[in-house]
C-alpha positions in Angstrom: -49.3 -10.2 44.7 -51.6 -12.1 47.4 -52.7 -10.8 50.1 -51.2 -12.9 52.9 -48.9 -11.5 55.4 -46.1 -12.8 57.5 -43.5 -11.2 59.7 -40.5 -10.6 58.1 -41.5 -12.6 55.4 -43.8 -10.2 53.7 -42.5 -10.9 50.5 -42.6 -14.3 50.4 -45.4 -14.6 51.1 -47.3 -12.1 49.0 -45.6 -13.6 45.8 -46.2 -16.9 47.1 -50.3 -16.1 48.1 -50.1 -14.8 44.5 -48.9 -17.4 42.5 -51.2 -19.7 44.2 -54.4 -17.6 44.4 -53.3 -17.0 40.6 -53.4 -21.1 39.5 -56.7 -21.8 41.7 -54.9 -23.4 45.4 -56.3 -20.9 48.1 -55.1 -21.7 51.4 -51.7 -20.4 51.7 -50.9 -19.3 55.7 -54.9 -20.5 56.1 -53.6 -22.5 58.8 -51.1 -20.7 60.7 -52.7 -19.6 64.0 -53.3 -23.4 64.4 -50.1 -24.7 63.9 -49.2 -21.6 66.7 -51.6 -22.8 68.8 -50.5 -26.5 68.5 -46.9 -26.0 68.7 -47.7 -23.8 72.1 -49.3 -27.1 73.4 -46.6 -29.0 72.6 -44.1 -26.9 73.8 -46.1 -26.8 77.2 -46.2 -30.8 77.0 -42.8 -31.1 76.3 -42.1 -28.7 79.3 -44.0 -30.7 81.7 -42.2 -34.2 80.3 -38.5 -32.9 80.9 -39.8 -31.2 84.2 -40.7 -35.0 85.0 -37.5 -35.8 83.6 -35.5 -33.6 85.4 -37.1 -34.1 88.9 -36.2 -37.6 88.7 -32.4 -37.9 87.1 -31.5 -34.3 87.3 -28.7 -33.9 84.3 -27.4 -37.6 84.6 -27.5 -39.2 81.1 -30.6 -41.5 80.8 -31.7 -44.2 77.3 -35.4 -43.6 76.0 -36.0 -46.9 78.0 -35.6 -45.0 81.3 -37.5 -41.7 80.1 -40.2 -43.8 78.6 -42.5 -44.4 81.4 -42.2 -40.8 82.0 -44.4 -40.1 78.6 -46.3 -43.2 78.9 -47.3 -43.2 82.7 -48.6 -39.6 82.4 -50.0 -39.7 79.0 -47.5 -37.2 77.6 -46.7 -36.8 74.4 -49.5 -39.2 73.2 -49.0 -37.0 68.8 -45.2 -38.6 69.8 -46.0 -41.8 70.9 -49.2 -42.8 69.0 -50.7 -46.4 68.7 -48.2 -49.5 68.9 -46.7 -51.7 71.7 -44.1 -50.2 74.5 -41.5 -51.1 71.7 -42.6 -48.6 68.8 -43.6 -46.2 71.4 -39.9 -45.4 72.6 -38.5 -46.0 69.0 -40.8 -42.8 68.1 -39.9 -41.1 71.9 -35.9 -41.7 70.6 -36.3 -40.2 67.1 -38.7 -37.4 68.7 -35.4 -36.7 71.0 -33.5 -36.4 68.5 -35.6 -33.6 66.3 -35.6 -31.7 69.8 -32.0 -32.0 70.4 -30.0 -28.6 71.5 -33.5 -27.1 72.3 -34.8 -25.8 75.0 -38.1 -26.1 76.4 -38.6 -23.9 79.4 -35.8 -23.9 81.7 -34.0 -27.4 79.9 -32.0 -28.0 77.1 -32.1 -31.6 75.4 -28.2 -32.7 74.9 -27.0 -36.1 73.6 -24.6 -37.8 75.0 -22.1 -40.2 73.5 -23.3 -44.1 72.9 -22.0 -46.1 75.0 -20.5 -49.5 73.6 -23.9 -51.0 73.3 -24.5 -48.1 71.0 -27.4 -47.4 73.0 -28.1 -43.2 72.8 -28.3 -41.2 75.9 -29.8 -38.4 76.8 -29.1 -35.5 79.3 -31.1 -32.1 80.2 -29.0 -29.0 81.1 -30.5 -26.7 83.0 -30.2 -23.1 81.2 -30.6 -19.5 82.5 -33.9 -17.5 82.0 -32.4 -15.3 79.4 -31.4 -18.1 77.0 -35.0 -20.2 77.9 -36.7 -17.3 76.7 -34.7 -16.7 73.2 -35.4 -20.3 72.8 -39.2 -20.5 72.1 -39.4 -23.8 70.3 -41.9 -24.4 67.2 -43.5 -27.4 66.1 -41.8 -26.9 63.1 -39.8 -30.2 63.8 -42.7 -32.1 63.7 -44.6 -31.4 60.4 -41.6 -30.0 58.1 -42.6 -27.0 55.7 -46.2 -27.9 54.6 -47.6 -26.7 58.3 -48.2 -23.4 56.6 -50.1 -24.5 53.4 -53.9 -25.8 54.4 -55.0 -27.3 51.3 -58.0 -28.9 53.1 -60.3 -25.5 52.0 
């Protein structure tokens, strides 16, 4: 059994730490308070874009094209948007929407809408209550899959 430790996945995680501190890969949950810190900047950027967001089309259903300058205006979202032309830069805003869709950051909840017949995807925030913001915490979990908790860098 390792050492490690995590929430409700004590277990896990012991058994897991083990096995791995057993065949010579230390690391396991090395990285962890990184990846919270990270996803808690994140969250607070993707906060502040649908704040942006919201203050200018409310809940009416909007394409990445219209959201874009948003991101790119303010320098938000600059691990979303990286390198490449206005082009690439909403492809990666579009396909980040959709990892983040039905969650809620702060007091807004991400929602598709239906394509319209230029199968263009839209987008609408909902505004949502306190209580349900706050059961809501999103992760960056979306971002990295499940190798954010194995640093194999050490």
């Amino acid at each position: 059994m390792g050492k490690e430790v995590m929430g409700s996945f004590e277990s896990w995680a012991q058994v897991m730490g083990g096995i791995f501190e057993v065949v010579g890969i230390p690391g396991l949950l090395a990285n962890r308070e990184t990846l919270r810190r990270t996803a808690v900047a994140q969250s607070s950027e993707w906060e502040e874009f649908f704040t942006l967001w919201w203050a200018q089309f409310q809940n009416a259903p909007v394409k990445v094209a219209d959201v874009y300058p948003i991101a790119s205006d303010r320098e938000l979202l600059d691990s979303v948007l990286c390198e490449g032309d206005a082009r690439s830069q909403r492809t990666r805003l579009g396909k980040a929407l959709g990892r983040y869709r039905d969650r809620v950051f702060g007091p807004y909840r991400l929602t598709a809408c239906s394509a319209d017949h230029s199968e263009i995807s839209r987008w609408r925030l909902e505004q949502v209550s306190p209580a349900s913001a706050r059961a809501a915490v999103p992760t960056a979990a979306g971002e990295g899959g499940g190798g954010d908790f194995f640093d194999i860098s050490a």
